[in-house]
N, C-alpha and C positions, 0 to 999 in steps of 0.2 A: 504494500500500500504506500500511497507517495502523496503527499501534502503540499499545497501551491498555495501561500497566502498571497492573495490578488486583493485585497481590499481588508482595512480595518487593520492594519499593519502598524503600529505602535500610531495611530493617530485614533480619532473616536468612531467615524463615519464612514461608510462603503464597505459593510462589512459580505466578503467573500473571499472565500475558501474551496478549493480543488480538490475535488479527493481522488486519487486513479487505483483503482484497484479491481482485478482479474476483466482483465479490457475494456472497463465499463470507466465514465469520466461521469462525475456526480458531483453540483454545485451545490457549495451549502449557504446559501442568501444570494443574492444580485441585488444590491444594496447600493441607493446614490450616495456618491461622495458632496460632502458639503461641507462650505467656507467659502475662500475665497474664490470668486467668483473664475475666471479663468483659467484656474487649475482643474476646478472643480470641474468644470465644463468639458477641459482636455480628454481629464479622467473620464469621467463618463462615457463620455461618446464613443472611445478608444477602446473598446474590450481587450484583453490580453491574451485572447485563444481565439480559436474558430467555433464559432458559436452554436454552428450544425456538427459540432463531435461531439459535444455536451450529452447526455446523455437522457438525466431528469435532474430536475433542481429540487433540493429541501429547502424549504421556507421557515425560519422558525418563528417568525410575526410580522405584522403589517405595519411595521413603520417603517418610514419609507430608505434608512440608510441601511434596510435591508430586504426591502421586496423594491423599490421607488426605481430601479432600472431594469424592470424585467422586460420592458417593454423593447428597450434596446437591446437585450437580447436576443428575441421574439424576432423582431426588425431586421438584423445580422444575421437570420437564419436558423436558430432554434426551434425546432417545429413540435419536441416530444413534451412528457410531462410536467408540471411544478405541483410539488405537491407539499401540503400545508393542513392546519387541522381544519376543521369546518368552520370554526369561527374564525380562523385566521383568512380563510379565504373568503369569507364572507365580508371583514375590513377589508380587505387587498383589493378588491373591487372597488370601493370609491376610492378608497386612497389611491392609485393608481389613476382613475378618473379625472380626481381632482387634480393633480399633479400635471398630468397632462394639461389640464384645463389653464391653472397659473403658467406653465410656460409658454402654452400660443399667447396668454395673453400680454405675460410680459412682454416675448417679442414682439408685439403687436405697438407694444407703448413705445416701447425703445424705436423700435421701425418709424415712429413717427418723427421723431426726433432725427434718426439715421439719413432717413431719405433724402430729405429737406435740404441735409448737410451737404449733399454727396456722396454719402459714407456707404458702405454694404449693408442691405440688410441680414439682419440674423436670424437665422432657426430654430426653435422650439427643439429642446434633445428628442422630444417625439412628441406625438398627435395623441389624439383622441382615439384614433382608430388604430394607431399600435395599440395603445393599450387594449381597445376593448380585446385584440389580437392577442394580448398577453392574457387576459381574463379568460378567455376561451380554454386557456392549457392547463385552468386552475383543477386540481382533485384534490378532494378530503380524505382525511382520515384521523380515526380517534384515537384520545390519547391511550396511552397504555398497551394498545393492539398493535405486535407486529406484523408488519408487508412487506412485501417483495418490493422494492425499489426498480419500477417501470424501465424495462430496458437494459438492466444492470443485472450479474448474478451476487446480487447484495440485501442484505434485508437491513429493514429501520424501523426503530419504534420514535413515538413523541409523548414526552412525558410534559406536565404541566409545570411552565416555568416560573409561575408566578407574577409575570412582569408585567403584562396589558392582557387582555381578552385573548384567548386563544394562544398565547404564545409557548413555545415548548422549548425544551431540551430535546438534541435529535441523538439518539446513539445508532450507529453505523455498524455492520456487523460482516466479516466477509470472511470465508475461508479459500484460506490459501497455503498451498503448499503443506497439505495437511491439518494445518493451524486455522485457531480460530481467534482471530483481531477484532477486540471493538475499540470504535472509536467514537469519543462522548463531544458534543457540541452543546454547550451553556446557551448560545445562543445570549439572550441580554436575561439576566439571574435575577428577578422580583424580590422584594424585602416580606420577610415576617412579621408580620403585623400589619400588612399595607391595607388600605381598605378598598374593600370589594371584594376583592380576588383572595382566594383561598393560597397559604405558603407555596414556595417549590416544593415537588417531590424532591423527597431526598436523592442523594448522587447515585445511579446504578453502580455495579461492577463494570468496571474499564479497564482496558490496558494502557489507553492514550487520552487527552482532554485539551480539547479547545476551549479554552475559557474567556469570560468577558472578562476585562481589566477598569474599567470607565472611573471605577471608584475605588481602586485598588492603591492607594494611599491614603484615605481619611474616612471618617466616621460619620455617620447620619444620626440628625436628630431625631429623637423616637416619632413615626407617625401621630399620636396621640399630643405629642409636646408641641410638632407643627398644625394642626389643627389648630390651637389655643393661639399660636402666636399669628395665624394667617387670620385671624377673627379680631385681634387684637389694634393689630396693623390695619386694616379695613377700617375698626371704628374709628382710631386716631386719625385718619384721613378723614372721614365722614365730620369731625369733629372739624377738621378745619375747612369743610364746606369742601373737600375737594372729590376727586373723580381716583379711585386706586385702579390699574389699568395693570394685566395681568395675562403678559404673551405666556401661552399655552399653547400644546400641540393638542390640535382638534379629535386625538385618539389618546385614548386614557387618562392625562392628565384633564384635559377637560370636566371629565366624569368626574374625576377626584375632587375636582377643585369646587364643583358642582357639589357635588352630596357634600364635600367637608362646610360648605355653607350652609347648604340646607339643613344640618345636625344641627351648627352654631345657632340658626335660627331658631329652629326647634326646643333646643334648651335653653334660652335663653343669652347664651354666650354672647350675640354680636344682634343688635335691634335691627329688627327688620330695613332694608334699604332697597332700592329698584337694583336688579344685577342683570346685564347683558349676556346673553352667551351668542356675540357674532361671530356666526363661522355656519355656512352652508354646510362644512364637512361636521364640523361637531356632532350637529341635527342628525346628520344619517349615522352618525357614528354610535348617535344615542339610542337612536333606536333601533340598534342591531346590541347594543349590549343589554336593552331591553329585551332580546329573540334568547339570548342565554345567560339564565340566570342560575344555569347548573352549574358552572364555574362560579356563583360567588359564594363569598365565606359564610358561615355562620350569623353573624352578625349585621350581615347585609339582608339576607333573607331574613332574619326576624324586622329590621328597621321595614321593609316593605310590606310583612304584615301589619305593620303599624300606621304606615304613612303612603303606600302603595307604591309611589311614586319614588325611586332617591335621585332622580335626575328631573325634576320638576317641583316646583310650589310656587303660590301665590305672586311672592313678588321678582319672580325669574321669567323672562322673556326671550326666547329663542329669534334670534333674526337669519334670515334666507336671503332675499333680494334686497342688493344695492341703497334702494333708495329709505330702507328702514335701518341700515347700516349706519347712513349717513344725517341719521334724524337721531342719533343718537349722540352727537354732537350736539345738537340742539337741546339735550337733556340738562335742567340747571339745577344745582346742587350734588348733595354727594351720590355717588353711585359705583358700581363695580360692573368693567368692561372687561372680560374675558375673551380673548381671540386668538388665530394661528396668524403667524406661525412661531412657536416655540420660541427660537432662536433670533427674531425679529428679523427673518432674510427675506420673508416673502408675504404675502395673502392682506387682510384688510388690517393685523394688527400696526402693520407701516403706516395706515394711514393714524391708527388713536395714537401710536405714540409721537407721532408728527404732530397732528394737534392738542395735545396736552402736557408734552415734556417741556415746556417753557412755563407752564405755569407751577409756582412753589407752593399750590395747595395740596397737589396733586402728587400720585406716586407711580412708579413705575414698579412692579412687584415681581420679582421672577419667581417660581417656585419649579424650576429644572434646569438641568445642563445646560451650559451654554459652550460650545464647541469653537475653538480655536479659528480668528479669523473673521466671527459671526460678529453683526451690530448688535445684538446682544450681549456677547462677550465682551465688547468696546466701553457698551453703556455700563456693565456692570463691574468692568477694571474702571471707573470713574474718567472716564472721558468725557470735556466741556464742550465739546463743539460735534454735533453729528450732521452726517448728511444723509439724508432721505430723499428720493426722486429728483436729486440733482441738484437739493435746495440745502443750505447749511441751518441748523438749530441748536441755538442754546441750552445745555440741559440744565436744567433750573425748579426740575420736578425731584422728589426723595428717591434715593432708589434704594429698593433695601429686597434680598430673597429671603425665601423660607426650605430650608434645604429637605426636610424631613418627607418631601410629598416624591422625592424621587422615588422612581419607579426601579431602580439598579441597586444588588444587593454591596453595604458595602465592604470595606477593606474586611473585617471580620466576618462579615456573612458570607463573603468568599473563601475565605480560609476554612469557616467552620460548617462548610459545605461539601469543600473536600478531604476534611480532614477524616473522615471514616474510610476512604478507600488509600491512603496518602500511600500505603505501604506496599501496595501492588502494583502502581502506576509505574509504567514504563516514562513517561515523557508526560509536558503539560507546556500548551503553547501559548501564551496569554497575550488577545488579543481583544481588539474595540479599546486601548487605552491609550492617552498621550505620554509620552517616555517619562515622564516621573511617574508619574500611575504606574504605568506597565513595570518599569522595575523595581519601585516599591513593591509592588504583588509578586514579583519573580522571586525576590530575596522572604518572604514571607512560604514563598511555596517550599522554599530550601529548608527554610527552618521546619517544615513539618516533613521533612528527609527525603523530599522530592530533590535528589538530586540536578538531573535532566529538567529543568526547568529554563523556559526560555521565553523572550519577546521575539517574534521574528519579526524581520525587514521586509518591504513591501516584494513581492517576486520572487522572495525567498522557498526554496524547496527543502522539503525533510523526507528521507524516505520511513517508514512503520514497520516492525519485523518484532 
């Protein structure tokens, strides 16, 4: 078996992985790279194989720096399976969608500007119709159930990862040369305690493991500590009359950030206030984690016998089209505007935090990653001057995150996730981290007598025996 780290390579984003083994070529995510924008783009567009030898792709979740280039795949000449749990494929679908949808549009903006100039126009890294192309090759399957890996003489199970709706750990299993190899993909590792979603399953037996690194240096505040303080933060804004504005990715964290209101409200923690959730994709996102509520925790299912609802109440308002996006500017006094994209690279949160990061009543609230490169990252290393669609703004609004709502298990919950198989492990590859992460967690993996421990380089090859 032979190993190809193509993406997610001591950075956060683009996370893919090659596996070759007994003739069969098996990808594990097609995942966009994202930051800076002309890397990012190179990357993408550029696959680093031939795309029709591919064989079947595993998906471990729907967010998009690891299904978000499937469609360039697809495009390139991939014609066989992607395969992913049911809920995972059932996010992959809009997200995929939407995705598509922001980049004709971007190009469309930029184009106008471009033309005008003289300049070249640019291209959309794909359409609409690759993707619905990429959708087309989606198959499910459930967790815990092992399959034949479509095309390959390989079998795979998907174990629930904990991290968003649907997302898995994939283990890989092939026999070779008599022997029998598995190889474990973390895939992005979920926190215990997170709400909604029920823990990881614990680590299976491995011989090998690709693990996420993302927060393989520091510690997360308890889910229940950030709760209290993201309700806290909310009313002291409210208190100074202002608007808390809270880039979120339209999958999971949205939900989160949603129900951790609706608790606050509910118990009194934080006075009821008007709260937006703009984001077309939110909405469909929401209500497909309303199709499965077999993946939530305990405590999420009894909160809906009680309230029906955890991604809805009274003073929460879902917006779709444009022009009620933009009447939410018009909204006076305090309020809470929740929108994508996460990292503030793209979708309608450019425009709230455009129009309200000058004002000092107001707050800008991160409550996730923000990846190397990104106007998020910028704003939250305290940078005074940003630019947005071309125009420069003063940051003059609070900006403060809440770390606790992350969706990524961290430096300890990785450790002490594989710390039951630590002594059987042949090798452990740790990957999706930025090189202090990733080798903070390499030298962590050492100490629990994982020798073979390592960050690989982007293009880097290991053979598995």
């Amino acid at each position: 078996m032979r190993l190809t780290f193509w993406g997610a390579a001591r950075q956060v984003t683009g996370s893919m992985h090659l596996v070759e083994a007994n003739g069969a070529r098996v990808l594990l995510d097609c995942g966009l790279m994202q930051g800076h924008r002309a890397e990012a783009k190179a990357r993408n567009a550029q696959l680093p194989f031939e795309s029709n030898h591919i064989h079947a792709v595993l998906v471990s979740h729907a967010h998009l720096d690891h299904c978000g280039n499937l469609p360039t795949l697809v495009k390139s000449g991939f014609t066989r399976d992607i395969v992913g749990t049911h809920a995972t494929n059932d996010l992959t679908r809009i997200m995929l969608l939407d995705a598509a949808k922001i980049q004709e549009q971007d190009a469309a903006y930029w184009n106008k500007k471009r033309v005008p100039r003289g300049e070249e126009p640019i291209a959309p890294l794909y359409t609409r119709a690759d993707a619905d192309a990429a959708i087309r090759s989606l198959t499910g399957r459930a967790y815990e159930k092992w399959f034949d890996v479509p095309g390959a003489r390989l079998r795979a199970q998907f174990l629930d990862a904990g991290h968003i709706l649907g997302s898995a750990i994939t283990v890989l299993e092939a026999q070779e040369n008599g022997q029998t190899l598995r190889l474990g993909f973390s895939g992005d590792l979920g926190v215990k305690g997170k709400l909604i979603l029920r823990d990881p399953a614990p680590v299976p037996p491995l011989d090998y493991l690709i693990i996420e690194g993302t927060y393989g240096d520091r510690l997360h505040a308890l889910p229940r500590d950030s709760e209290s303080e993201l309700a806290q933060l909310i009313e002291e804004t409210a208190e100074r009359d202002g608007k808390t504005i809270i880039p979120a990715f339209a999958l999971d964290r949205t939900q989160e950030v949603v129900y951790s209101i609706h608790r606050s409200i509910s118990n009194g923690m934080l006075a009821p206030l008007p709260v937006f959730a703009d984001s077309p994709l939110a909405m469909d996102a929401t209500e497909i984690y309303r199709m499965h509520p077999e993946v939530f925790d305990h405590e999420t299912v009894a909160f809906m016998e009680k309230y029906e609802d955890p991604f809805g109440f009274r003073q929460l308002t879902y917006t779709r089209d444009v022009e009620a996006s933009k009447a939410i500017n018009l909204v006076e006094g305090a309020a809470v505007i929740i929108s994508a994209n996460g990292m503030v690279e793209a979708g309608r949160i450019l425009h709230h935090v455009k129009n309200n990061i000058e004002d000092p009543r107001n707050t800008i609230l991160f409550v996730g990653y923000q990846a190397e490169n990104t106007l998020g990252r910028r704003i939250l290393d305290g940078i005074k001057r940003v630019r947005i669609f071309g125009e420069e703004y003063t940051v003059r609004a609070r900006i403060e995150r809440v770390d606790g709502f992350s969706a990524h298990a961290d430096r300890k919950g990785l450790l002490d996730w594989v710390r039951p198989i630590a002594s059987q492990l042949k090798g452990v590859f740790v990957v999706h981290a930025e090189e202090r992460a990733a080798d903070a967690l390499v030298q962590g993996l050492r100490e629990l007598g994982i020798e073979n421990a390592s960050a690989p380089a982007h293009g880097q090859q290991v053979t598995l025996n």
